[in-house]
TIMILUM-476323 format. One record per residue (C-alpha): chain; residue number from 1; x, y, z. Coordinates in Angstrom, 1 decimal, decimal comma. Layout:
# residues N
kette nr x y z
A NUM X Y Z
...
***
This chain:
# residues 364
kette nr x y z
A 1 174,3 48,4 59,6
A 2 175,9 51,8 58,6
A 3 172,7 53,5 57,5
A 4 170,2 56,4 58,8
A 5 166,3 55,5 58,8
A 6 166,7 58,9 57,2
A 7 168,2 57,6 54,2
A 8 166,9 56,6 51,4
A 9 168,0 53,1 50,0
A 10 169,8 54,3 46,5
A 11 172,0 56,8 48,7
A 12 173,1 53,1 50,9
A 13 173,7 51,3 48,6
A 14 173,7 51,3 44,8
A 15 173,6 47,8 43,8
A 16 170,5 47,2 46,0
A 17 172,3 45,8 49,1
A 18 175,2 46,2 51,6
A 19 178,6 44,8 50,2
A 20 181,9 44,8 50,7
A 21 182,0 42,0 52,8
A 22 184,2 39,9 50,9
A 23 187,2 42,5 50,6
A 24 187,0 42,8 54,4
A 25 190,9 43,0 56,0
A 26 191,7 41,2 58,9
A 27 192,0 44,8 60,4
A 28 188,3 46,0 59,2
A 29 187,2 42,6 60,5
A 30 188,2 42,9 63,8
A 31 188,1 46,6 63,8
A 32 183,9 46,0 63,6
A 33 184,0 43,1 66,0
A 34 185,6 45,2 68,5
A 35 183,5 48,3 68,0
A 36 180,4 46,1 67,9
A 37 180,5 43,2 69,6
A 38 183,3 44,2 72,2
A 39 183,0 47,2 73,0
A 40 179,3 47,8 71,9
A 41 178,2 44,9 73,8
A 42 179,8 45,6 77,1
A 43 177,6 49,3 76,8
A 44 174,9 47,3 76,8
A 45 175,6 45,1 79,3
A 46 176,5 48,3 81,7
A 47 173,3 50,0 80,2
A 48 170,7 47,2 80,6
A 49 172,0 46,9 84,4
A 50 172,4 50,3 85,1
A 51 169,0 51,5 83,8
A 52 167,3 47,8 85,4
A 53 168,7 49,0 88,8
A 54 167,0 53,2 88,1
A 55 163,6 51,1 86,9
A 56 163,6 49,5 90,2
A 57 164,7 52,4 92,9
A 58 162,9 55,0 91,0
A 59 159,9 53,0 90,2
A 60 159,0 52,1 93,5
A 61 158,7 56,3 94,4
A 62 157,4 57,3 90,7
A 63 153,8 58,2 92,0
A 64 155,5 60,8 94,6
A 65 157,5 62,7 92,1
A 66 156,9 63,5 88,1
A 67 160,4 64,2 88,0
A 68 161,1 60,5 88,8
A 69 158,2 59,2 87,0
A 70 159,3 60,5 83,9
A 71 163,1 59,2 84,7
A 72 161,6 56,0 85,3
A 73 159,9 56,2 81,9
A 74 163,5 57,0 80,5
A 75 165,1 54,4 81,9
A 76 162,5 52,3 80,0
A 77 163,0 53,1 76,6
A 78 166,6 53,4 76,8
A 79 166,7 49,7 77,8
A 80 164,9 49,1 74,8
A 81 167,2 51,0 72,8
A 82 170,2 49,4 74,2
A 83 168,2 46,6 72,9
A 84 167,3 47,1 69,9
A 85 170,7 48,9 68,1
A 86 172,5 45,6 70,0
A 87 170,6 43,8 67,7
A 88 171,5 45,4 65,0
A 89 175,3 46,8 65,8
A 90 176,1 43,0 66,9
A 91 175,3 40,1 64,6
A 92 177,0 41,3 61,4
A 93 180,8 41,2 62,1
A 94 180,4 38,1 64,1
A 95 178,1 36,3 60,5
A 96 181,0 38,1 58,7
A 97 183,6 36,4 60,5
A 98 182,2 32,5 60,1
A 99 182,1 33,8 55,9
A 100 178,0 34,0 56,3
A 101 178,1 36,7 54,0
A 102 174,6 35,7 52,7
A 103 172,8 36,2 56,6
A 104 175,1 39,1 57,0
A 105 173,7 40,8 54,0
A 106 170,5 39,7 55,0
A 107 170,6 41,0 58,3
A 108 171,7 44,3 57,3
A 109 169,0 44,9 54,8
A 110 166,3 44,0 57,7
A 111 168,6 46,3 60,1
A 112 168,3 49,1 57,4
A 113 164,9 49,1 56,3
A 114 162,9 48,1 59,9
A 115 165,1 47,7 62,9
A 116 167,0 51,2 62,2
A 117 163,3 52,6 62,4
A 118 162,6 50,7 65,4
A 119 165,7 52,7 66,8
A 120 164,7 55,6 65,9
A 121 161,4 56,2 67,0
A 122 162,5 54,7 70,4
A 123 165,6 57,3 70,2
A 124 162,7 60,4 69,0
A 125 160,6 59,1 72,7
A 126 163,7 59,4 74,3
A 127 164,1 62,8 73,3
A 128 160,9 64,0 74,2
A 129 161,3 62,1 77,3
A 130 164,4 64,2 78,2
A 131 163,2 67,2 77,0
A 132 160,0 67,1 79,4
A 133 161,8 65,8 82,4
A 134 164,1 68,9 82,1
A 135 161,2 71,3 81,3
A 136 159,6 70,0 84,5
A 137 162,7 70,8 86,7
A 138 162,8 74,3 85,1
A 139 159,4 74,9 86,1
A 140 159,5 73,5 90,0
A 141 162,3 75,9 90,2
A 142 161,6 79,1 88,4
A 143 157,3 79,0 87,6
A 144 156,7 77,5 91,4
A 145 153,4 78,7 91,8
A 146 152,2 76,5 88,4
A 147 154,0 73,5 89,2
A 148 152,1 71,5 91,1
A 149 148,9 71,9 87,9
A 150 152,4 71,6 85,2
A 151 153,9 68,8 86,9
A 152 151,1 67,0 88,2
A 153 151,1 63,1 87,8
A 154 147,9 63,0 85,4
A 155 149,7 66,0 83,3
A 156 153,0 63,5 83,2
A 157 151,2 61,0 82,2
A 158 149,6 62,9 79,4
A 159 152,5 64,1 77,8
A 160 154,4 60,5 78,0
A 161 151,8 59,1 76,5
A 162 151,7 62,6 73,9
A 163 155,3 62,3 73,3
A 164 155,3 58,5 72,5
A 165 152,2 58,8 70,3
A 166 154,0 61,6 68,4
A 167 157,1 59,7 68,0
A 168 155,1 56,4 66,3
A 169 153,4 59,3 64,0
A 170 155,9 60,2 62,3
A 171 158,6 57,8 62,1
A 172 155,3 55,7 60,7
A 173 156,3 56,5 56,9
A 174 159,2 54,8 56,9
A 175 158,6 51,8 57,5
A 176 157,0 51,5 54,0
A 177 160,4 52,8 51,7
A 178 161,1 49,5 50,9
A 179 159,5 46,4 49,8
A 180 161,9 43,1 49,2
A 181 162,9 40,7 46,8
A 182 165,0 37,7 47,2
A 183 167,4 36,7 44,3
A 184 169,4 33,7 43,2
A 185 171,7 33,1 46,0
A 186 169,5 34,3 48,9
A 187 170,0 37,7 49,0
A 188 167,2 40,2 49,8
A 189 167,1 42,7 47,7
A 190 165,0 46,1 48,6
A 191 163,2 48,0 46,4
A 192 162,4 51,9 46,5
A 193 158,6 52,9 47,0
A 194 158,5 55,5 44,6
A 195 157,5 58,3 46,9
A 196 160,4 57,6 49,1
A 197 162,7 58,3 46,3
A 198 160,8 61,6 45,7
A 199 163,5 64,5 46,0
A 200 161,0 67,1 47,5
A 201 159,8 64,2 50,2
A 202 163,0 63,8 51,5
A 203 164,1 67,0 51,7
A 204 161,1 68,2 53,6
A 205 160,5 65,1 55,8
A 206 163,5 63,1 55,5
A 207 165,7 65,9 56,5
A 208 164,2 69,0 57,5
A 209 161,3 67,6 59,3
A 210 163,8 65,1 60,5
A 211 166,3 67,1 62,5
A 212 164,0 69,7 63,3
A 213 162,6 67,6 65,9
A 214 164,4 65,4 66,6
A 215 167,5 67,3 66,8
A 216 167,6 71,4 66,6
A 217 164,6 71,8 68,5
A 218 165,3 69,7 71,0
A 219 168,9 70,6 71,3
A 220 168,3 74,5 71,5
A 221 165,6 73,9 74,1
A 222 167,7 71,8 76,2
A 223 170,6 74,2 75,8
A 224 168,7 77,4 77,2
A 225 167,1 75,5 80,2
A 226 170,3 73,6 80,8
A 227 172,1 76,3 80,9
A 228 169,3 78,3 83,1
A 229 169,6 75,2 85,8
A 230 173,2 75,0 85,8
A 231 173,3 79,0 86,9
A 232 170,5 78,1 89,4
A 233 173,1 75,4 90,9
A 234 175,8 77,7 91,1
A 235 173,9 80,5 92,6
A 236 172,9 77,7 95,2
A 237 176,4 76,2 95,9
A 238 177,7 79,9 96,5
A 239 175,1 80,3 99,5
A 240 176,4 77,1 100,7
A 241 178,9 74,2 101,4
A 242 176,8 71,7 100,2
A 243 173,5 70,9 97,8
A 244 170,6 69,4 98,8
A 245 169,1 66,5 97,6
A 246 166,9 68,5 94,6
A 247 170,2 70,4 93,6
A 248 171,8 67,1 93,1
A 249 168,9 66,3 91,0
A 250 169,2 69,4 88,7
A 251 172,6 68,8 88,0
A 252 172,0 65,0 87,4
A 253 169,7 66,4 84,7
A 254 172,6 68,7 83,6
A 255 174,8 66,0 83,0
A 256 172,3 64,1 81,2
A 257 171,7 66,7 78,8
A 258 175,2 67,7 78,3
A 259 175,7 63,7 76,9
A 260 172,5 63,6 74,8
A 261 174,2 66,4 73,2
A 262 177,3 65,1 72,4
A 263 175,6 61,5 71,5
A 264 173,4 62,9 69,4
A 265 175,4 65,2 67,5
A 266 176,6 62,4 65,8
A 267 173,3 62,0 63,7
A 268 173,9 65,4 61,7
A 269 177,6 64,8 61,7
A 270 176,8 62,2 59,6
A 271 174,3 63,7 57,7
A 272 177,0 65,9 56,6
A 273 179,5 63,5 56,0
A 274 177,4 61,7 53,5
A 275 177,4 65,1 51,6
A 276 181,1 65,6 51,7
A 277 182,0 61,5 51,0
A 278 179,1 60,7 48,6
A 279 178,7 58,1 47,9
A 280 178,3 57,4 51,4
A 281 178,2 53,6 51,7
A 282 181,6 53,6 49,4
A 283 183,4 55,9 51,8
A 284 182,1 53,9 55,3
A 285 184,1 50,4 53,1
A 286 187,1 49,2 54,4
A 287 190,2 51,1 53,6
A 288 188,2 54,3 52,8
A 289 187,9 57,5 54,3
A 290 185,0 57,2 56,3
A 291 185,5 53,3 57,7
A 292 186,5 53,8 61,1
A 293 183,5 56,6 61,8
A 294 181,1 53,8 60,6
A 295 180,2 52,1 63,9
A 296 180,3 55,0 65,7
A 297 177,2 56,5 64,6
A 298 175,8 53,1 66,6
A 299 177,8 53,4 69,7
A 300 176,5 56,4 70,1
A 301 172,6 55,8 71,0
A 302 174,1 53,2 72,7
A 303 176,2 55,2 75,0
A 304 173,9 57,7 75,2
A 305 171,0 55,3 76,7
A 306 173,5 53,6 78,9
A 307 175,0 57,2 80,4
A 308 172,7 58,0 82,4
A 309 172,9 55,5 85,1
A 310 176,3 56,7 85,6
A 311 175,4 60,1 86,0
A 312 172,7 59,7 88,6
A 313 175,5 57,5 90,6
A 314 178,2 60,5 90,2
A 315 176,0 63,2 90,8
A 316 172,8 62,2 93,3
A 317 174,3 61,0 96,7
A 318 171,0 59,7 97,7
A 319 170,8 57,2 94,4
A 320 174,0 56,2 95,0
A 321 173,4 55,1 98,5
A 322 170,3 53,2 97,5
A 323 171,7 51,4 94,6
A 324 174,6 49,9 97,1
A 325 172,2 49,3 100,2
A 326 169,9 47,2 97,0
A 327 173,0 45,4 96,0
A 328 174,1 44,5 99,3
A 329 170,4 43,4 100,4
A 330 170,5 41,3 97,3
A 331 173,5 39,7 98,5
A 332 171,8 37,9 101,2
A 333 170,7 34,3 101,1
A 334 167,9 35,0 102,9
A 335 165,5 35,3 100,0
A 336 162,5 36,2 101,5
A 337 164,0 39,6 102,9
A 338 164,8 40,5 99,6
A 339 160,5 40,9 99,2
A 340 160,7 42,6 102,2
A 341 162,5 45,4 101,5
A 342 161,8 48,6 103,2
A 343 162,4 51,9 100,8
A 344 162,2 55,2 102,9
A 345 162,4 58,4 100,6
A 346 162,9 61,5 101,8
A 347 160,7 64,1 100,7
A 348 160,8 67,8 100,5
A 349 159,2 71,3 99,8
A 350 160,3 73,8 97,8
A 351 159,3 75,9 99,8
A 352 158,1 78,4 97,7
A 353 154,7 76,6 96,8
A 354 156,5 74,2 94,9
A 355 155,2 70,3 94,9
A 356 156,2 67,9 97,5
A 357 159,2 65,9 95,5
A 358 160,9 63,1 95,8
A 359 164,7 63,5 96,6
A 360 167,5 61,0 96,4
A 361 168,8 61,6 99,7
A 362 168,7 58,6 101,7
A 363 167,2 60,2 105,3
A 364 169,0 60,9 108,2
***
């Protein structure tokens, strides 16, 4: 599947569905299968662990911090991400390579037209998501006195549950752009709605609307308060040696931004690309211009939901320590001590009126 849920079906493909299957190379063949299946699916297998492992250390503590409640929530949808784009990054090549070309076909026009908007409005929560948890760390540390009402559990809550309505909203439309037709040999075939077609639709909704939020804004908001944090922690690490556990959560959250940034840069990349190269879904065939940067739009939401695992392991001493003492209890063949387990979190103040948060360090 090489096509954004922005993109309207005559601009994927103009003879209704996905070809070029059959004048695959041997190199394009395995080029996909290693970008896909390879290399895709070990991201997700490093993803799905990573973020199972932050579900169960930070949701045993998410009712004592909304900093970890709403990196809990994250952890949660970018599982499901990791899921769905795996499903549809992963079956083609490998349908492609048994000379299914039918099922292949088939499973790209169902990748297209629903599972690509599946991904997406997953990916638009995932934003918000991000966005919130890093507007609630630039509050507890520069608008004190307001964050306990800001940051509050019930106020987390709200705008989860705000941010995930939102994203069904409006990705909602485009799950009716197509309807489907089978012909002779099997094929589905989509078929434009008339409105999606409309030129003045998609450029309002399909583009502007589009990258408005679920790019610029987000991008230019996470840019100013990433930036804002990342002075805050070297102001900090200039008083002293070494941080303390809530510093080595801000600049988790710095890290996590600075990779959603460069993941999901790829989107407009593209957009632009299928400007420059149109049409697009000639350029993306094999030989052509565009061929290797085809998966890579993919492998991108999928690195950028399985990333941040890694981050909190590099960065937050006290995460780190837990995830090894969990994987060590879980070594034992003792299993009843596994149900047993004993997680002490240390907590701490702001001091400055703050709320009482949830650190990673592992107390002393």
């Amino acid at each position: 599947m090489d096509a954004e849920a922005s993109t309207s079906w005559p601009e994927v493909s103009s003879s209704g569905t996905p070809s070029t299957g059959h004048a695959d190379t041997a190199l394009c063949t395995w080029y996909n299968i290693f970008m896909r299946d390879i290399f895709g699916g070990l991201v997700i297998v490093v993803g799905l662990v990573g973020n199972g492992l932050t579900i169960v250390i930070m949701g045993r503590d998410r009712r004592k911090s909304s900093t970890i409640r709403m990196l809990f929530y994250l952890a949660i949808v970018d599982s499901l991400i990791l899921i769905v784009y795996g499903i549809i990054a992963m079956p083609t090549p490998l349908l492609k390579l048994q000379d299914l070309y039918v099922e292949a076909s088939n499973h790209q026009v169902i990748s297209i037209s629903v599972l690509s908007y599946v991904g997406q409005t997953l990916n638009q929560i995932s934003v918000l998501f991000t966005l919130i948890v890093t507007w609630q760390r630039y509050v507890s540390i520069y608008i004190p006195l307001k964050a306990k009402i800001y940051t509050s559990s019930d106020n987390t809550n709200k705008m989860a549950v705000a941010a995930t309505l939102f994203a069904v909203i409006f990705f909602l439309p485009n799950f009716f752009h197509n309807s489907f037709t089978t012909d002779s040999t099997g094929e589905l075939q989509p078929l434009a709605e008339p409105f999606s077609k409309n030129s003045i639709y998609q450029m309002i909704y399909s583009i502007s609307l589009l990258y408005l939020f679920s790019y610029v804004g987000p991008i230019v908001a996470l840019i100013v308060m990433g930036t804002t944090l990342l002075q805050n922690i070297r102001d900090s690490f200039k008083k002293k040696a070494t941080m303390k556990a809530k510093e080595e959560l801000t600049l988790s959250l710095v890290g996590v931004i600075l990779i959603f940034i460069i993941c999901q840069s790829i989107s407009p990349l593209r957009r632009i690309l299928m400007w420059v190269y149109a049409p697009y879904h000639i350029a993306v065939q094999c030989g052509n211009v565009l061929f290797f940067f085809g998966p890579i739009y993919l492998i991108s939401f999928l690195v950028n939901s399985a990333a941040n695992f890694i981050i909190y392991v590099l960065f937050a001493r006290g995460f780190r320590r837990k995830v090894f003492k969990f994987i060590r209890r879980n070594r034992r063949v003792d299993p009843v001590q596994q149900f047993g387990l004993s997680w002490t979190l240390a907590q701490n103040t702001n001091g400055d009126g703050g709320p009482i948060e949830t650190s990673f360090v592992h107390p002393c």
